[in-house]
C-alpha positions, 0 to 999 in steps of 0.5 A: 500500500502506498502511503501519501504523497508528500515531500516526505514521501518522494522517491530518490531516484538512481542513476542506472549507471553511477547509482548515485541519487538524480536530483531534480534538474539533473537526470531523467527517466527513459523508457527505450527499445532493448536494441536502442532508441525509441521503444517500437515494434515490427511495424515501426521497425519497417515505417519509424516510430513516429508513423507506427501508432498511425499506420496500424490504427488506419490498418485496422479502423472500423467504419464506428470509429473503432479498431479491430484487428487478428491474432496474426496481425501481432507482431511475432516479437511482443513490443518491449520497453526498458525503463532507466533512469540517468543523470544527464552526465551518466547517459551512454547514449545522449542522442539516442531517441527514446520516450524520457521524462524529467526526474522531478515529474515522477517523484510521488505515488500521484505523479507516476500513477498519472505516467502510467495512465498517459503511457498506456496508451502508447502501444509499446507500453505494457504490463511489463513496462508499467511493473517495472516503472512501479518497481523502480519507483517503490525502490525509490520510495523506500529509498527515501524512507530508510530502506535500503 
């Protein structure tokens, strides 16, 4: 159960890299494809990720407004995301396009449970993504309170 947010209850984020604790102003959190860059899936792999969410919904559209689609339209690899966090300066890949947010957006239970809310509509964001980011952030938490 999560407690309250306040400023008591802000979560310290670590670097992924130094492990050091980013302060707000320094660092972000970034959500990036296993291979590199901005998280996709086979259709964005053939077209790029700005255009992927697009061209599928065209693919699929229903004439009421809905999306339809079969269970062989899927990609055969399912859409993966990792989620790290890193001080600006710690980032081994500056330029590299990924989804990433400032530390200082994501450090109470309020403000990541409105990230989750906002990613899932991205389609590379997932049950895996959305346990990983939590799990990050109740380290975070307990980080902040004591634990280890």
């Amino acid at each position: 159960m999560l407690r309250s947010s306040s400023p008591q209850n802000a979560c310290t984020w670590r670097c992924d890299r130094c492990g050091r604790p980013i302060a707000d102003g320094h660092g972000y959190i970034e959500f990036v494809d296993p291979e590199g860059g901005y998280p996709k899936w086979t259709l964005a792999r053939d077209y790029g990720a700005e255009d992927a969410d697009r061209l599928w919904e065209a693919k699929h559209a229903l004439p009421s407004g809905g999306v339809t689609f079969r269970a062989d339209d899927v990609p055969e690899t399912p859409i993966r995301a990792d989620v790290v966090a890193y001080h600006k300066r710690c980032d081994p890949h500056p330029d590299q396009d990924s989804y990433w947010f400032e530390v200082e957006r994501a450090r109470t239970a309020r403000d990541v449970l409105d990230w989750i809310v906002h990613l899932t509509e991205k389609i590379w964001f997932g049950r895996r993504e959305a346990k990983a980011f939590a799990d990050k952030f109740l380290l975070g938490l307990s980080r902040a309170d004591g634990g280890q």
